[in-house]
Backbone as CSV, one residue per row, in Angstrom:
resi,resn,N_x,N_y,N_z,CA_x,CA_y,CA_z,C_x,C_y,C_z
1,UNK,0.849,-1.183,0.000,0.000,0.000,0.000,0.884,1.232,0.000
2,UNK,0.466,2.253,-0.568,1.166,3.622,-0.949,0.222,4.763,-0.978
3,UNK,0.455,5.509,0.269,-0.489,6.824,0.521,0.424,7.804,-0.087
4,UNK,-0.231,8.997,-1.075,0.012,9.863,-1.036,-0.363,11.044,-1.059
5,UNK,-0.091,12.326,0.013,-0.856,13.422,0.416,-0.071,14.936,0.570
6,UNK,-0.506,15.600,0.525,-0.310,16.883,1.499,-0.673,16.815,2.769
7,UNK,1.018,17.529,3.436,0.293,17.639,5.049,0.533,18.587,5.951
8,UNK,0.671,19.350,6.989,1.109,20.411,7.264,1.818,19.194,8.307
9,UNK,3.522,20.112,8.877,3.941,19.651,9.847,3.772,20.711,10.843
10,UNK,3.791,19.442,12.596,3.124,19.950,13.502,4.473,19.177,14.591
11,UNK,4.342,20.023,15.396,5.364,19.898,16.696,3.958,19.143,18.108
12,UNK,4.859,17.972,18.527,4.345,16.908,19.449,4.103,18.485,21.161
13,UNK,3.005,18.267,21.325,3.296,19.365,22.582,3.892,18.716,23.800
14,UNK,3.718,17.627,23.441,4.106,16.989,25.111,5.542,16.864,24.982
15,UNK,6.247,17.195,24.498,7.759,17.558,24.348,8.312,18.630,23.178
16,UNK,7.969,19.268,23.292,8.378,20.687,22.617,9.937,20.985,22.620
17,UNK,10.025,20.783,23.661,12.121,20.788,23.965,12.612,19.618,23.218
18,UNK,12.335,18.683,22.558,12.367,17.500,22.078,12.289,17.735,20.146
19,UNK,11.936,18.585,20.101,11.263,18.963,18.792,10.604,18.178,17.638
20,UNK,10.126,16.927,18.698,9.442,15.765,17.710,8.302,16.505,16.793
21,UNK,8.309,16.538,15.417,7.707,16.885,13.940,7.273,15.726,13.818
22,UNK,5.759,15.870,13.205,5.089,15.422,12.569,4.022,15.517,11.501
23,UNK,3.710,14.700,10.792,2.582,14.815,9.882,0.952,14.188,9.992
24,UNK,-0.021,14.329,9.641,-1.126,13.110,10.121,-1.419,12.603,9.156
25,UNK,-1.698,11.464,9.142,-2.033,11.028,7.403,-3.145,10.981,7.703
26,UNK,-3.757,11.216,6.050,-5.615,11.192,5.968,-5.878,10.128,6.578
27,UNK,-7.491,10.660,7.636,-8.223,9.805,7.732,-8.442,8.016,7.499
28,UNK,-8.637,8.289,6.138,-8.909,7.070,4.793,-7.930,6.574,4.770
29,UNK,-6.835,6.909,4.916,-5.570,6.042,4.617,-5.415,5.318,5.951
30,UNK,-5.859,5.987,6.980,-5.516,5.119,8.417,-6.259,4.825,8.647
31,UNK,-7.697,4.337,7.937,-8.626,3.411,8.523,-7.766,2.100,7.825
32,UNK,-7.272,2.127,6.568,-6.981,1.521,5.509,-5.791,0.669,6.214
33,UNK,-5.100,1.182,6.734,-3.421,0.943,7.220,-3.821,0.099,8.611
34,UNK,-5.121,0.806,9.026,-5.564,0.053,10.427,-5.959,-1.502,10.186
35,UNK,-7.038,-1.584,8.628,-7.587,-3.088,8.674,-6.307,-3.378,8.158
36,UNK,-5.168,-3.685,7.164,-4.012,-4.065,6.631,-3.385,-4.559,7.891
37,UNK,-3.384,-4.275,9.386,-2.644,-4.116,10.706,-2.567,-4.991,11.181
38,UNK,-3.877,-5.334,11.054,-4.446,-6.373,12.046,-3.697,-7.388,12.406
39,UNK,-3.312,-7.688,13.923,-2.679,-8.889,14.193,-1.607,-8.350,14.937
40,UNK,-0.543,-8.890,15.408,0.414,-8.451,16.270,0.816,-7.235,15.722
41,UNK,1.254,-6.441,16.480,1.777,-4.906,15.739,2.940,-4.833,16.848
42,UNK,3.806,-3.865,16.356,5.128,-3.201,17.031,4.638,-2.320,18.223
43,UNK,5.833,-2.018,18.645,5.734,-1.532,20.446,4.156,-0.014,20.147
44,UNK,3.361,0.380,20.575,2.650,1.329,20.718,2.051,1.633,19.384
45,UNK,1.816,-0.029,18.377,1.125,-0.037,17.030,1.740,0.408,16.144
46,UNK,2.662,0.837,16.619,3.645,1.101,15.109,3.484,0.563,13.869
47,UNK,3.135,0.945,12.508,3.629,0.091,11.633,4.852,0.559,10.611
48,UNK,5.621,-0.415,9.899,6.906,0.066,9.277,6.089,0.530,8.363
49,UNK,6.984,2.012,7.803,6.894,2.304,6.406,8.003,3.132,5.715
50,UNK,7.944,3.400,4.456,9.293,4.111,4.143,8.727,4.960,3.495
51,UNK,8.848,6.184,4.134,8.746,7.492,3.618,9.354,8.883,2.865
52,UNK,8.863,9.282,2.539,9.617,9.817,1.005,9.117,11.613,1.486
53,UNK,9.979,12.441,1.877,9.281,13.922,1.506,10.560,14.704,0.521
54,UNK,10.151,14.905,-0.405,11.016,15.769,-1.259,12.118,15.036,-1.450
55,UNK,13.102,15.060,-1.560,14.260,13.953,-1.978,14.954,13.033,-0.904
56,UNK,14.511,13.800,0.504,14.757,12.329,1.235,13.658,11.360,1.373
57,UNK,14.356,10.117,1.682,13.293,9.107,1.703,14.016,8.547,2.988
58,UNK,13.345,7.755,4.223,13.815,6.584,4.906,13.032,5.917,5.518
59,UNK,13.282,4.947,6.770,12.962,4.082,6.678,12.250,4.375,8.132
60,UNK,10.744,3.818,8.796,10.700,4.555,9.725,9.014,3.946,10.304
61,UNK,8.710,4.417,10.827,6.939,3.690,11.513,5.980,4.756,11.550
62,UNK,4.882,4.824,11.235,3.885,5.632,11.200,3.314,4.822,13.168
63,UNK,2.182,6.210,13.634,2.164,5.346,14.976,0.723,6.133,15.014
64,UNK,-0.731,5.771,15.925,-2.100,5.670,15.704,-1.367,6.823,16.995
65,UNK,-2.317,8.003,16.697,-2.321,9.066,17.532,-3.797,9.179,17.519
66,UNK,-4.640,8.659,18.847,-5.596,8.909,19.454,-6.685,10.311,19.240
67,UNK,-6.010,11.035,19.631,-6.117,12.315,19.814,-6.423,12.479,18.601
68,UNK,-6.016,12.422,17.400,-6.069,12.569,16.387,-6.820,11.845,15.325
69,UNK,-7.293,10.644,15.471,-8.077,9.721,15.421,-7.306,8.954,13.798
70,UNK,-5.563,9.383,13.476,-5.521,8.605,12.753,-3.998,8.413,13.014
71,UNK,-3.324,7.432,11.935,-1.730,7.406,12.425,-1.072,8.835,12.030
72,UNK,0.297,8.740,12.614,1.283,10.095,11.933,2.843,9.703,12.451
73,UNK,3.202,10.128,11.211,4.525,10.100,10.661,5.295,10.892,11.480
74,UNK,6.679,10.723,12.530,7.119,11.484,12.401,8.335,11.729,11.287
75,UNK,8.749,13.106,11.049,9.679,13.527,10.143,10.983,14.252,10.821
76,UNK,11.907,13.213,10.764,13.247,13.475,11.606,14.092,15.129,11.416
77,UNK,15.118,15.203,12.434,15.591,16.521,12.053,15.891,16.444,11.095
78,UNK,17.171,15.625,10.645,17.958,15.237,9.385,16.737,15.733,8.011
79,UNK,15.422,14.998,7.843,14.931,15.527,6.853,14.441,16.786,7.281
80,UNK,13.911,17.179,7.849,13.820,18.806,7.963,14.722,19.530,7.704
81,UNK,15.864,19.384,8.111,17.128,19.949,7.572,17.611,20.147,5.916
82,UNK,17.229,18.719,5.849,17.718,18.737,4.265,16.765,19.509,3.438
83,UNK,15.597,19.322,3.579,14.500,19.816,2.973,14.085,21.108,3.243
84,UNK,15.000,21.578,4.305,14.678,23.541,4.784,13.029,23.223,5.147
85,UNK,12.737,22.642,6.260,11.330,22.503,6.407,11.115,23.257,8.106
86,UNK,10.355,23.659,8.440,9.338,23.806,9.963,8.058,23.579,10.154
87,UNK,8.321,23.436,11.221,6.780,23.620,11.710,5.842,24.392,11.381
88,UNK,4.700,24.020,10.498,3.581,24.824,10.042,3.686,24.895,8.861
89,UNK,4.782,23.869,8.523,5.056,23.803,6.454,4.485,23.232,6.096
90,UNK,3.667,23.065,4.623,3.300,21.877,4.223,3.724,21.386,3.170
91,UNK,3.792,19.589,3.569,4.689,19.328,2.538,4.164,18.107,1.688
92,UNK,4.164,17.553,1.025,3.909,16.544,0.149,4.928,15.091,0.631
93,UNK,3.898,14.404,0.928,4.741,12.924,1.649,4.454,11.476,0.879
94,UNK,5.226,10.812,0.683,4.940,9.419,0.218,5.048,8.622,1.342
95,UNK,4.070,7.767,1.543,4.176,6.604,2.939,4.179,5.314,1.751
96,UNK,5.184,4.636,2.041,4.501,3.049,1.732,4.990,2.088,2.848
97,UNK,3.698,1.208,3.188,3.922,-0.244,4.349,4.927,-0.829,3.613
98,UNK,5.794,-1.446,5.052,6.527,-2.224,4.453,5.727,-3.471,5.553
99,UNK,6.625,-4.715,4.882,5.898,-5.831,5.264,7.196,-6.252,6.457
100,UNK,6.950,-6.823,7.797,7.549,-7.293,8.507,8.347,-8.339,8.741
């Protein structure tokens, strides 16, 4: 499976000093990613995927944020860096599952 979207990135509040970035993926794609899931999953539902924003790509877990009612990506410094990105950018992301 291969989502692809626009998304704005957003800073985790419960660690702000931490500067964990993220994205949310649509809705539809994480009901989608949810039935695909089913069955043992990684520490806090994680699932693998390899993600792509602008010319970096790596390797990494989308994770079900409650609050939010769907999974989200985070997007490391390293690609923010490379990509001249912040908080409140939006950016165009490729997710694809990888298989375990």
């Amino acid at each position: 499976m291969v989502v692809v979207f626009d998304a704005e990135l957003w800073m985790w509040d419960a660690r702000r000093a931490a500067s964990w970035t993220f994205v949310s993926l649509p809705a539809e794609a994480s009901d989608e990613i949810r039935d695909l899931a089913g069955g043992p999953r990684r520490g806090f539902g994680a699932v693998r995927v390899r993600a792509t924003v602008g010319d970096s790509t790596w390797t990494t877990s989308v994770f079900p944020d409650s609050a939010r009612g769907c999974y989200v990506l985070p997007v490391k410094r390293a690609v923010r860096q490379a990509e001249a990105l912040d908080a409140g950018d939006v950016v165009a992301v490729r997710v694809e599952l990888l298989h375990s």
